[in-house]
MMTF fields as JSON, N, C-alpha, C and O atoms, coordinates in Angstrom:
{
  "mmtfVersion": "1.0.0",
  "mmtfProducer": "UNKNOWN",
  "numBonds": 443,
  "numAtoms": 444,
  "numGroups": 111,
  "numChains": 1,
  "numModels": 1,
  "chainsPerModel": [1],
  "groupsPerChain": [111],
  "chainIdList": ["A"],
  "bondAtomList": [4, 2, 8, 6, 12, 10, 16, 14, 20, 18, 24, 22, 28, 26, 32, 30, 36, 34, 40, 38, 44, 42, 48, 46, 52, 50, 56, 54, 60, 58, 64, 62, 68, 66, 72, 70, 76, 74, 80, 78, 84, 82, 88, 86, 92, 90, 96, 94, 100, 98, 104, 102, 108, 106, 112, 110, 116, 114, 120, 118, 124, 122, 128, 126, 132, 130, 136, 134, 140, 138, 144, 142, 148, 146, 152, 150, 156, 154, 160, 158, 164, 162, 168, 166, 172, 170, 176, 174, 180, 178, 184, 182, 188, 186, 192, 190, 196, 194, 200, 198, 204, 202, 208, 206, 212, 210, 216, 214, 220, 218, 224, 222, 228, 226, 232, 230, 236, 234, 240, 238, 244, 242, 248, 246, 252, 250, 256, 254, 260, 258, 264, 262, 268, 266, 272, 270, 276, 274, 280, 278, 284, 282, 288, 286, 292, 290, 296, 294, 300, 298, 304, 302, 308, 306, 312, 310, 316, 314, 320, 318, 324, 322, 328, 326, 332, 330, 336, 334, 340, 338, 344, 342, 348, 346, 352, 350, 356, 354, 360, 358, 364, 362, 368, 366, 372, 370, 376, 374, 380, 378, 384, 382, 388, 386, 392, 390, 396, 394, 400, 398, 404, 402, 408, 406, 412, 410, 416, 414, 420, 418, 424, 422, 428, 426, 432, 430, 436, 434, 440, 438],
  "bondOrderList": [1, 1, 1, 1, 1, 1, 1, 1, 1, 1, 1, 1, 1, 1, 1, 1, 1, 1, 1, 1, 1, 1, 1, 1, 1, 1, 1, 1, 1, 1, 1, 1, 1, 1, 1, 1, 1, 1, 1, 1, 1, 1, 1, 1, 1, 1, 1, 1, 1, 1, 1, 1, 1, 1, 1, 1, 1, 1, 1, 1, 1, 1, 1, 1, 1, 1, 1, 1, 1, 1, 1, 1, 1, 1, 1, 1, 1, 1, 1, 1, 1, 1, 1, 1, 1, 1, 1, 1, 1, 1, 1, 1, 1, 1, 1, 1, 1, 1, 1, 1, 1, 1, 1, 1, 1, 1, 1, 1, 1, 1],
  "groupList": [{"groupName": "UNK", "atomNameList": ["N", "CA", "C", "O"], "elementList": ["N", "C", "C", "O"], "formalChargeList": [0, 0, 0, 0], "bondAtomList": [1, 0, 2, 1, 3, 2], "bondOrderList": [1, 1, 2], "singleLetterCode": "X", "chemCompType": "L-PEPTIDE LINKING"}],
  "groupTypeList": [0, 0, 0, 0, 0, 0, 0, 0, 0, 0, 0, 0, 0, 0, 0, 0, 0, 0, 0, 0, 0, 0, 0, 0, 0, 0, 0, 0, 0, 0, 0, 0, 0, 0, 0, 0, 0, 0, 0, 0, 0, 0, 0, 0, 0, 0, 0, 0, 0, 0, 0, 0, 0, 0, 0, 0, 0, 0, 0, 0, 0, 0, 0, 0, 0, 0, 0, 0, 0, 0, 0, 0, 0, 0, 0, 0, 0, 0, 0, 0, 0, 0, 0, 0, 0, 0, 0, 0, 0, 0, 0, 0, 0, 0, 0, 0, 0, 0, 0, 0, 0, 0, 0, 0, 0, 0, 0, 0, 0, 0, 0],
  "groupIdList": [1, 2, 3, 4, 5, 6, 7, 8, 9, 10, 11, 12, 13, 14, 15, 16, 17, 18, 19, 20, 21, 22, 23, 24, 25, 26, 27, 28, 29, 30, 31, 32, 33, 34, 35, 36, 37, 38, 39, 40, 41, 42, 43, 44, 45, 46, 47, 48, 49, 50, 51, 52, 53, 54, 55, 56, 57, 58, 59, 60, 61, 62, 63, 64, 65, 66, 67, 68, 69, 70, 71, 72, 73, 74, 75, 76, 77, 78, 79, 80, 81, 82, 83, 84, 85, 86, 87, 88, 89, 90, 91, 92, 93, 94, 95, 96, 97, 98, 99, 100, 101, 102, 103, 104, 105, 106, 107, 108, 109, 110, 111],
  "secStructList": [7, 2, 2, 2, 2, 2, 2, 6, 6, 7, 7, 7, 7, 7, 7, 1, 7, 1, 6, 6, 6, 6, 6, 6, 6, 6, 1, 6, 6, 7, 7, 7, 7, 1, 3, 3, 3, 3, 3, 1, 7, 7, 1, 1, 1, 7, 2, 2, 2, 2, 2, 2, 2, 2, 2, 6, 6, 7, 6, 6, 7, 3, 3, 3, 3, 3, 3, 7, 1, 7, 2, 2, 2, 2, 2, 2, 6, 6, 7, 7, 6, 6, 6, 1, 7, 3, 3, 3, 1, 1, 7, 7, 6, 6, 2, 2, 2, 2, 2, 2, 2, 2, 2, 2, 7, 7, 7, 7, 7, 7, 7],
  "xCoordList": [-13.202, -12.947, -14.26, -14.341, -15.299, -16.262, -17.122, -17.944, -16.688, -17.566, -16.949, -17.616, -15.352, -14.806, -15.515, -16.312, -14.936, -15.561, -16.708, -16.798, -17.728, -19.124, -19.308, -20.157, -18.312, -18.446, -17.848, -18.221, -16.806, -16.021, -17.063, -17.108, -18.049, -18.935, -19.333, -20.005, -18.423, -18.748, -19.971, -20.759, -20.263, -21.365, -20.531, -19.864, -20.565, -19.912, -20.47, -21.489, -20.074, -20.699, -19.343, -18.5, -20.089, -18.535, -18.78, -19.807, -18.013, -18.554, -17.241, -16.097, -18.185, -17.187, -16.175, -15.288, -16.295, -15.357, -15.212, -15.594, -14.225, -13.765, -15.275, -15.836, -15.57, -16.831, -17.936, -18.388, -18.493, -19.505, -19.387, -20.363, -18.262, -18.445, -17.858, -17.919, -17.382, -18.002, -18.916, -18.306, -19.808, -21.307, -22.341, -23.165, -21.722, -22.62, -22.196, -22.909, -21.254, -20.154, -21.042, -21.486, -21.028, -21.489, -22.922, -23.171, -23.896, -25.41, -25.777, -24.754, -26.662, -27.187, -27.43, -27.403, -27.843, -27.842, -26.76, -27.032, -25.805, -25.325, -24.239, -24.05, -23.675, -23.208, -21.812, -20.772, -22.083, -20.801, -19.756, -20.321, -18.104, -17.69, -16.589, -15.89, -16.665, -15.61, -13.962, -12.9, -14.184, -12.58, -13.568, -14.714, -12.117, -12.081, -11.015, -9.88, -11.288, -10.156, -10.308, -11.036, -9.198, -9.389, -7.721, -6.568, -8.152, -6.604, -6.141, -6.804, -4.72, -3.965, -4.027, -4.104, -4.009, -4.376, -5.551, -5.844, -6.413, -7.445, -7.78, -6.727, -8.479, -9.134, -9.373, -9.605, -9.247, -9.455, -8.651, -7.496, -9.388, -9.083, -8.05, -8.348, -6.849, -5.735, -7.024, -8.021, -6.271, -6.916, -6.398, -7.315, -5.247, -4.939, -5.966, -6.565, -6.134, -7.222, -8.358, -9.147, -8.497, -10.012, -10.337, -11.376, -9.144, -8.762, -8.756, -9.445, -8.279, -8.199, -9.821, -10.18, -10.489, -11.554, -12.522, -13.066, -12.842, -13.696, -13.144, -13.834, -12.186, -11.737, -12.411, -13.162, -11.977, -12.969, -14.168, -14.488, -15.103, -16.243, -16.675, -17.598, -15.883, -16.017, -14.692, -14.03, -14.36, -12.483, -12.523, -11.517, -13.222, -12.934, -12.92, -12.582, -13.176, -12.533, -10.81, -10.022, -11.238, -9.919, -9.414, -10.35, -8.431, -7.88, -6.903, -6.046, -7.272, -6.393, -6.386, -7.286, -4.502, -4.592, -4.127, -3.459, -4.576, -4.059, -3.302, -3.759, -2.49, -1.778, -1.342, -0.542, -1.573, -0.336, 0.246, 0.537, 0.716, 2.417, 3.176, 2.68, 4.21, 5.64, 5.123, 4.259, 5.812, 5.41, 6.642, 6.721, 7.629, 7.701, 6.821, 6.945, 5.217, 4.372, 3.726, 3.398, 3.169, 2.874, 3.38, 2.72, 4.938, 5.681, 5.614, 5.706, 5.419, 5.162, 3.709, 3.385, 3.151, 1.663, 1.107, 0.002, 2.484, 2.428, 1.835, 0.96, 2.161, 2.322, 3.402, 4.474, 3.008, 3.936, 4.442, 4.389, 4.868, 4.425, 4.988, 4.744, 5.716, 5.674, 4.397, 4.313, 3.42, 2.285, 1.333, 0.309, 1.244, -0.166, -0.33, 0.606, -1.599, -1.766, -1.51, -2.301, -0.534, -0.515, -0.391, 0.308, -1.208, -1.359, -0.648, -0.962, 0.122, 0.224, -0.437, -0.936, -0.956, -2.142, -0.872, 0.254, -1.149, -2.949, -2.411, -1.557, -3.02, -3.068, -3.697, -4.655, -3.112, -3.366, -4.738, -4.923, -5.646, -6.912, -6.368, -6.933, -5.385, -4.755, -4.198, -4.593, -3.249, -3.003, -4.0, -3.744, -5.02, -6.347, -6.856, -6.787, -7.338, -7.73, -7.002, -7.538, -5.14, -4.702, -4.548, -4.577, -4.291, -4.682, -6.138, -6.109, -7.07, -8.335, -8.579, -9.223, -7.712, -7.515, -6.987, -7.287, -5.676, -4.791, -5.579, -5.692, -6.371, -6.946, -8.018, -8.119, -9.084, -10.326, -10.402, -11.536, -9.121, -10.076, -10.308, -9.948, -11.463, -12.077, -12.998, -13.919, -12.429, -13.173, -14.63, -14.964, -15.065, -15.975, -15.701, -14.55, -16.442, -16.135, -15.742, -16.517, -14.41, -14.135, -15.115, -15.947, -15.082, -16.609, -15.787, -16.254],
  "yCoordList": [2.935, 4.348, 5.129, 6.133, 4.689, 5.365, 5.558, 6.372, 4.766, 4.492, 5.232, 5.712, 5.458, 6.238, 7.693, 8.268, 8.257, 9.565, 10.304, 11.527, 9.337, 9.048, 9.573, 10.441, 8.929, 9.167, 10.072, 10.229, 11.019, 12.435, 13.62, 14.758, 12.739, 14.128, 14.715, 15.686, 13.412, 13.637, 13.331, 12.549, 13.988, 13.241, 12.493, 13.012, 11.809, 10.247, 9.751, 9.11, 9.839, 9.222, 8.117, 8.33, 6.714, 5.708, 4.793, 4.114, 4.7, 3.761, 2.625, 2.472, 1.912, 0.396, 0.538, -0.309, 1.747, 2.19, 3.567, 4.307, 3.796, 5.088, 5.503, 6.595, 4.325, 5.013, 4.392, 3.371, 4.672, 5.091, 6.111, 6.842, 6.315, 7.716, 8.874, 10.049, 8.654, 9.561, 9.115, 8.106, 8.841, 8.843, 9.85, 10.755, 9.066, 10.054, 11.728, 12.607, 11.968, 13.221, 14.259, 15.406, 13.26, 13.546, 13.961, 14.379, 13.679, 13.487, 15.121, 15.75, 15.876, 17.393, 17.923, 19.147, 17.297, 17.55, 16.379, 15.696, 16.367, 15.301, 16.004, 17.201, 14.844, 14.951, 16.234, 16.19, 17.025, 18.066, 17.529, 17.246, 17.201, 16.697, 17.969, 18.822, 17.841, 18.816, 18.161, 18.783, 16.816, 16.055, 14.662, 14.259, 14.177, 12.758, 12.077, 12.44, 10.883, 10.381, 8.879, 8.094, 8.625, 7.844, 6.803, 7.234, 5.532, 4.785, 5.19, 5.839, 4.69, 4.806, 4.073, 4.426, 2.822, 1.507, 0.939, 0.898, 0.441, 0.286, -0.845, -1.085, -1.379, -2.119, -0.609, 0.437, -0.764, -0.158, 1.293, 1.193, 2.66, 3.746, 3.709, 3.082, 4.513, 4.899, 6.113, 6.622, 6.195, 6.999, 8.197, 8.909, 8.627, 9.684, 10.318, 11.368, 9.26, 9.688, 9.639, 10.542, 9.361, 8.931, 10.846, 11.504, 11.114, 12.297, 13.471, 14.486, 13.324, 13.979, 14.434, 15.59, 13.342, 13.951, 14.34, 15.411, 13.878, 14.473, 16.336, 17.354, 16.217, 17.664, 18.503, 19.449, 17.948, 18.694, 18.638, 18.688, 18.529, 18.073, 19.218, 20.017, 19.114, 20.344, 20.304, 19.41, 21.797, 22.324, 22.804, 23.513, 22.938, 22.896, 22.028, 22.341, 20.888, 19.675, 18.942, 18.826, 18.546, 18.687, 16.887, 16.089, 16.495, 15.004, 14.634, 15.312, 13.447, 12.929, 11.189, 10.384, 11.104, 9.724, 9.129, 9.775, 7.572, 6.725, 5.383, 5.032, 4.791, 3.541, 2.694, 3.12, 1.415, 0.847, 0.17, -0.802, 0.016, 0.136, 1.246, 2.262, 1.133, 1.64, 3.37, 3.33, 4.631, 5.58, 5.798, 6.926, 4.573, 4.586, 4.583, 5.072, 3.721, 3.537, 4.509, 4.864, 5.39, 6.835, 7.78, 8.494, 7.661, 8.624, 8.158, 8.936, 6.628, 6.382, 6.66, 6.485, 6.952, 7.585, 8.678, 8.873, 9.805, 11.092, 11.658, 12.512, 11.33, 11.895, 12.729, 12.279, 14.14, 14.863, 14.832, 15.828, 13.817, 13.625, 15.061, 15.105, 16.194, 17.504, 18.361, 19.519, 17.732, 18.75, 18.19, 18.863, 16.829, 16.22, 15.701, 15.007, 15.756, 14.774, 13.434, 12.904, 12.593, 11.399, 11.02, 11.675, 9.689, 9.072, 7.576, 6.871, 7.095, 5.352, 4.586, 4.81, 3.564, 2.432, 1.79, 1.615, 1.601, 1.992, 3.423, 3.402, 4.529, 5.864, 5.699, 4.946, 6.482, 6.635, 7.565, 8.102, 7.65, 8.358, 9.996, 10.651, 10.161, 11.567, 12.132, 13.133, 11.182, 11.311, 11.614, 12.332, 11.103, 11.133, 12.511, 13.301, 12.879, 14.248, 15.253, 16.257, 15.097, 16.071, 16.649, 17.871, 15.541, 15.796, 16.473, 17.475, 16.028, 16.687, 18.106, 19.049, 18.003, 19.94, 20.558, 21.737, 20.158, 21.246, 21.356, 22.495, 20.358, 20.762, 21.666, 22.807, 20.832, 21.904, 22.677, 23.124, 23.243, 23.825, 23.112, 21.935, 24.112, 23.259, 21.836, 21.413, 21.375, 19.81, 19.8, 20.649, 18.961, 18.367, 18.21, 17.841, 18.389, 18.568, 16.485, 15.615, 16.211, 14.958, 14.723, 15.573, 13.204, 12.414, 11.799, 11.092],
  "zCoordList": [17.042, 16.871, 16.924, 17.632, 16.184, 16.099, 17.559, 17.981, 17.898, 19.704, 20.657, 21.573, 20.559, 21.148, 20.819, 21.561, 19.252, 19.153, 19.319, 19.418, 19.345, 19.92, 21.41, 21.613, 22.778, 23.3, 23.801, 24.963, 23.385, 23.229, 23.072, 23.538, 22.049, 22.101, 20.75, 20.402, 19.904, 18.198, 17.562, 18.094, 16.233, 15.58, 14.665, 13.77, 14.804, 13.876, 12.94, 13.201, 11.649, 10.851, 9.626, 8.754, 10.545, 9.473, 8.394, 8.419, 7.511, 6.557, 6.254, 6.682, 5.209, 5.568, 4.316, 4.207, 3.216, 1.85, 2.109, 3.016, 0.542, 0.581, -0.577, -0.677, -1.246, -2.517, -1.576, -2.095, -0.406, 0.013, 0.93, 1.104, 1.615, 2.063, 0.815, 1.175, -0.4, -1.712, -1.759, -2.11, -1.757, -2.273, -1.083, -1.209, 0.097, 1.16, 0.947, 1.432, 0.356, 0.992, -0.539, -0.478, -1.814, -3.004, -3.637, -4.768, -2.4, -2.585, -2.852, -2.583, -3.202, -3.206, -2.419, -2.546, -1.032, 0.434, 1.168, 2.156, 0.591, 1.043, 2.471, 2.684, 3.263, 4.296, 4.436, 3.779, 5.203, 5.208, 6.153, 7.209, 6.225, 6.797, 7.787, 7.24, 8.731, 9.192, 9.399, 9.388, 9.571, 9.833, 9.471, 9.669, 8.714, 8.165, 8.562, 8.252, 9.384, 9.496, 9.323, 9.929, 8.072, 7.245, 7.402, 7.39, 7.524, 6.974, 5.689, 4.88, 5.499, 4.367, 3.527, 2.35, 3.93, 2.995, 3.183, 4.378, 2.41, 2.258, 1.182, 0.592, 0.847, -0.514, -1.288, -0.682, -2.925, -3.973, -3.363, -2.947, -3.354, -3.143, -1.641, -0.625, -1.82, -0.763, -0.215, -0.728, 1.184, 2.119, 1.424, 1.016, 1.171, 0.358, -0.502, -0.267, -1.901, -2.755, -1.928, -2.207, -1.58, -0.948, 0.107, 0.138, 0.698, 1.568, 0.231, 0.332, -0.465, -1.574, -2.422, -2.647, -2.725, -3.236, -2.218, -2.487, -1.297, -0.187, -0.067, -0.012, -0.065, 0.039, -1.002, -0.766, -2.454, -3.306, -3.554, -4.742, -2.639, -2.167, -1.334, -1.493, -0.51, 0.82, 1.251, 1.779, 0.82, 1.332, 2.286, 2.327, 3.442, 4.621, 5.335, 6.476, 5.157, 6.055, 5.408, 4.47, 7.252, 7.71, 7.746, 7.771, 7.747, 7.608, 8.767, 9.333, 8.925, 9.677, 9.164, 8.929, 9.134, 7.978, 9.256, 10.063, 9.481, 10.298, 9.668, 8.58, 10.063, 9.677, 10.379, 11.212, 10.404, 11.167, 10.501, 11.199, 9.322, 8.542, 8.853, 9.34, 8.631, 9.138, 8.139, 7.263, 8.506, 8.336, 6.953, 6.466, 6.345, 4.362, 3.539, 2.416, 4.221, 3.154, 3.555, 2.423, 4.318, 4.421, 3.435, 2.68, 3.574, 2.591, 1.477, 0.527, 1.223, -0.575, -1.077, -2.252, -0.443, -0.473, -0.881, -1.388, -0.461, -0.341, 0.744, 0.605, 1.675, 3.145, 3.704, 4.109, 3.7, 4.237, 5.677, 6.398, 6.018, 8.13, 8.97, 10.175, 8.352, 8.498, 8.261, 8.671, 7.584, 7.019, 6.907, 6.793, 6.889, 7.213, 8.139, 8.536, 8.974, 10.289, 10.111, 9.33, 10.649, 10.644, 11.982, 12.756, 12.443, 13.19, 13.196, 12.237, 14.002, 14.375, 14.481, 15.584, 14.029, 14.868, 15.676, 15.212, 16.484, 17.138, 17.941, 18.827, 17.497, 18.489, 19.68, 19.854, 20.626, 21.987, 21.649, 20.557, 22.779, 22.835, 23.69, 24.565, 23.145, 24.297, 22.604, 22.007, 22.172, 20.764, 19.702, 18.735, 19.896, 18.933, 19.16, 18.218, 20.249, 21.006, 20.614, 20.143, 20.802, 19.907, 19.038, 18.889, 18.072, 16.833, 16.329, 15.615, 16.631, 16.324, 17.014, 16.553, 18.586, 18.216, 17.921, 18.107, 17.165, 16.118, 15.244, 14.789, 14.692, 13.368, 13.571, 13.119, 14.548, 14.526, 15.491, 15.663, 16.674, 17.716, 18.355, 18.389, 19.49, 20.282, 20.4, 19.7, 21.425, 21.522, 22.609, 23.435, 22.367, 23.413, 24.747, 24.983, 25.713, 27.169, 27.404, 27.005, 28.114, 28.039, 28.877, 29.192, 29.428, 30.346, 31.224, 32.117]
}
């Protein structure tokens, strides 16, 4: 994913938890995020919480939750799939693109 968005035209920045990208997101100059896009399930922190405090961090970024479990454990999550971006694993790269311009606008010139 990150290699893809990389080559779209993103500045990418990925980590291997949900408590190190809070930590990067948390620092005094720490990282401003414009879109996060984060799995649902995870070790320790749900992408939810994890989507959740980054927000109160910086409330202008924007989320996009990905999964590939069935879209019940989305909704047992608290996934609105009417109101929050949700994605399938594996998303199409046309799918990915869309999503990131409902949320933010304009994209990067494709290659």
């Amino acid at each position: 994913m990150t290699l893809v968005l990389d080559k779209l035209g993103y500045n990418v920045r990925a980590v291997a938890s949900s408590e190190e990208g809070l930590k990067m997101a948390g620092k005094p100059a720490g990282e401003r995020f414009d879109l996060l896009i984060t799995d649902l399930v995870m070790p320790g922190m749900n992408g939810k919480d994890f989507a959740r405090k980054i927000v109160e961090i910086t409330p202008s970024t924007k989320v996009i939750f990905m999964s590939g479990f069935p879209e019940a454990v989305a909704i047992g999550l608290g996934i609105d799939l009417h109101k929050d971006c949700f994605l399938k694993k594996p998303a199409s790269l046309e799918a990915l693109r869309g999503a990131i311009a409902a949320l933010c606008g304009e994209l990067p010139p494709a290659e």
